[in-house]
N, C-alpha and C positions, 0 to 999 in steps of 0.2 A: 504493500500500500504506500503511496506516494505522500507525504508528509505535507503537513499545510503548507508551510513557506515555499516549499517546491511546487505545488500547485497553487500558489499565487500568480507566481513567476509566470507559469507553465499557462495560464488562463491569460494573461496582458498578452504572451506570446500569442498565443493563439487567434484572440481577435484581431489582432494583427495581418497574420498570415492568411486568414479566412476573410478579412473585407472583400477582396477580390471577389469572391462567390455575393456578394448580396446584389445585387444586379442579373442573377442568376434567373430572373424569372419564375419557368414553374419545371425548369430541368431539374434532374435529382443532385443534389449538393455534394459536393468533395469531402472523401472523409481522408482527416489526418495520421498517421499513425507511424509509430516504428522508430522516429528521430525524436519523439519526448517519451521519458522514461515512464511510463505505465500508466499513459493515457491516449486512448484513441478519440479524437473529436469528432464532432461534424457541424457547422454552425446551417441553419435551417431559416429560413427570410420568410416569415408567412406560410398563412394556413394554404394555400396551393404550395408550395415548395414542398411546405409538409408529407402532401397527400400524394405530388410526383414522387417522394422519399418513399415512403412506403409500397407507392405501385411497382416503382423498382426494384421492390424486395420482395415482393409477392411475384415478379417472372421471372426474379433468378430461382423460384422454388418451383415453379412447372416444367414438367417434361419438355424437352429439348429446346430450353431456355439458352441464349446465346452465351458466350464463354466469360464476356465483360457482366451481362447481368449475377451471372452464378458467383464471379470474381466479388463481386459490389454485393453483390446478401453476404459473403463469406463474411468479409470485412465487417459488413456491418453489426454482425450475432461479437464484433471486440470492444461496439461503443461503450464507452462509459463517459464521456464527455458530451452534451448535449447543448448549444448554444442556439437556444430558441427565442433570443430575444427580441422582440419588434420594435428596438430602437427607430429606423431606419424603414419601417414597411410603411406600406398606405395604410390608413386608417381600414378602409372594407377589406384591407387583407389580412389584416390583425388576428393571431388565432388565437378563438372564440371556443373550442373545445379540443377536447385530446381525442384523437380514433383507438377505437379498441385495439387496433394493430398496432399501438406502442405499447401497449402493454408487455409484448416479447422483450424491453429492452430493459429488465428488471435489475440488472447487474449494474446500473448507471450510480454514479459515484456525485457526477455535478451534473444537475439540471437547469439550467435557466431559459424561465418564462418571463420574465422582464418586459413590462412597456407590452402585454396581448391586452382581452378585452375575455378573460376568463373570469367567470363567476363562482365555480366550485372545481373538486380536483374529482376523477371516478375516483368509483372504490377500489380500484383493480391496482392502483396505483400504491395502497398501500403495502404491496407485495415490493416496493422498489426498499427491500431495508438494508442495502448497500449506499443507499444516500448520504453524503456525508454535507453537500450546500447544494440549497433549495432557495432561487431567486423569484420572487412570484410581486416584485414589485411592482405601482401601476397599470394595476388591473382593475376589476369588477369585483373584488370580494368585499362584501359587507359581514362578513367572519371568518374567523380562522378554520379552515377546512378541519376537519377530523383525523385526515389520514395522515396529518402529519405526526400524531401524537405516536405514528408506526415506526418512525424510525430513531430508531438508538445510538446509532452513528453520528447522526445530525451533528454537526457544529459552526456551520455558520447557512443562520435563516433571514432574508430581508422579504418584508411583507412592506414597508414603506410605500405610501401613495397609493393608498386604497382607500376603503370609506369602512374600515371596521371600529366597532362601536368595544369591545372588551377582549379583555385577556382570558382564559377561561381557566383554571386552576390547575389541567390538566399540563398547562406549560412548566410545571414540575418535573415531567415524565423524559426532557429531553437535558438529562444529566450532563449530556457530550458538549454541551452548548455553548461554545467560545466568546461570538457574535450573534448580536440581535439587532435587527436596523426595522424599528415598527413606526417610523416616525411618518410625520403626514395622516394620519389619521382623524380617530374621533373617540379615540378611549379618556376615558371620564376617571378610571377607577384602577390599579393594582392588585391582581389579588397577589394575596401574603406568600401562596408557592413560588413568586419568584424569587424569593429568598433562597430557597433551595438550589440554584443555576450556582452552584458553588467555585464552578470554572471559570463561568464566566466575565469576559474580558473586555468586551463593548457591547455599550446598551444605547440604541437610541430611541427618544421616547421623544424627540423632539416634534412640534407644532403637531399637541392634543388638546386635548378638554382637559386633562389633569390639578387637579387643585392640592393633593397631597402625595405622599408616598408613605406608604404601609410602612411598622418599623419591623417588618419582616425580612426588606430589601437589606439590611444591614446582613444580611447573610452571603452576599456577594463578596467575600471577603479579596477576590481575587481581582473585581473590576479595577480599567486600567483609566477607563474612558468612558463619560456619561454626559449625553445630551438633553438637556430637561429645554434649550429654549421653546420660546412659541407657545407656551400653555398657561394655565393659569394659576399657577401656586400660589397660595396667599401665605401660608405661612407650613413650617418642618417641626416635628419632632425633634426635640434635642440629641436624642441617641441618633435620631438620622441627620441633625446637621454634624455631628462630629465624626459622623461615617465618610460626610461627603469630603470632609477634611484628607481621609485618606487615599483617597479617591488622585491621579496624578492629571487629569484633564475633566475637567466636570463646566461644561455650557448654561449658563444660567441666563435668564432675564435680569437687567439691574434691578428691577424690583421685589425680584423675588426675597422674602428674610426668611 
């Protein structure tokens, strides 16, 4: 398994190298592989890109399928890299749901859905419990999907620039959790289990509804980095203003006390 700092690296690299395909229309996209150390990509422009991807994969599997298609499903059953973000796509080509036919790519490490126009995840998807970063920022959710609470791996989630209203307690359950980026939202409220995210390294909560923080949060013993502006705190618990003390980059409003 490939180490975070290495796939940081390996992820800058990558969109990089993959800009060239986003103009790619609705041909099937280039997949990366062999020259980064244990990760195979494929960066995917929209929900037609998407659906040429997969049809492509469905005639390397029929009877006397040409040798380039067979060649490109082989490849494909290596992805673990998945860059689906529609920074860059039109708006009507923004994808809007996942086809049951990604469900085969279960083994996927990094998924990004970044900038679609997705409202919920299937359920099929929480069989992906090789996920270790899951980008679902600037979409349609107006809640945190359920199937994320499937993976164990997990350690860096960005939900930022959606329209979700809470945290649901259940974000306990993603122990591995390094990075949390939820900001742009509309949560009002903290539940006390995030105190438990005891790895946890960056949290951004910035531009919500929030008016306090649980003094549960002081269990984050590890955070590095906390973005609280753009919301509306009035005032902190003492045991949480001398957390935030230890805290080495913490974003506040000046008026927040």
């Amino acid at each position: 398994m490939v180490g975070p700092i290495m796939k940081i690296v390996t992820i800058l690299f990558l969109l990089m190298l993959s800009s060239s395909f986003a103009g790619a229309g609705v041909m099937a996209p280039h997949i990366a592989g062999n020259h980064l150390p244990g990760l195979w990509a494929v960066q995917i422009c929209g929900q037609k890109q998407l659906n040429a991807f997969l049809e492509k994969i469905k005639r390397g599997e029929k009877l006397g399928a040409s040798n380039a298609d067979k060649i490109y499903r082989k490849e494909s059953q290596r992805l673990n890299f998945f860059d689906c973000n529609g920074r860059d796509v039109p708006e009507e080509d923004k994808i809007s749901e996942l086809p049951t036919e990604f469900a085969q790519f279960s083994r996927v490490e990094i998924l990004d859905l970044g900038n679609n126009k997705l409202e919920t995840l299937p359920p099929w998807i929480s069989k992906f419990v090789k996920l270790e970063q899951l980008h679902l920022s600037n979409n349609k959710f107006t809640m945190i999907p359920n199937e994320i609470w499937r993976f164990p791996g997990l350690w860096r989630l960005y939900l930022g620039g959606n329209d979700i209203e809470s945290i649901p307690s259940d974000i306990g359950r993603l122990r591995n959790l390094l990075w949390l980026y939820i900001g742009n939202n509309r949560i009002a409220e903290l539940p006390p289990e995030v105190g438990t995210l005891t790895s946890l390294m960056g949290l951004d909560l910035g531009n919500n509804d929030l008016k306090s923080l649980p003094i549960g949060i002081v269990g984050c013993v590890d955070l590095q980095w906390l973005s609280l502006k753009e919301n509306r705190i009035e005032s902190l618990l003492g045991e949480v203003t001398e957390w935030l003390k230890t805290i080495k980059t913490v974003e506040l409003d000046s008026t927040t006390s």
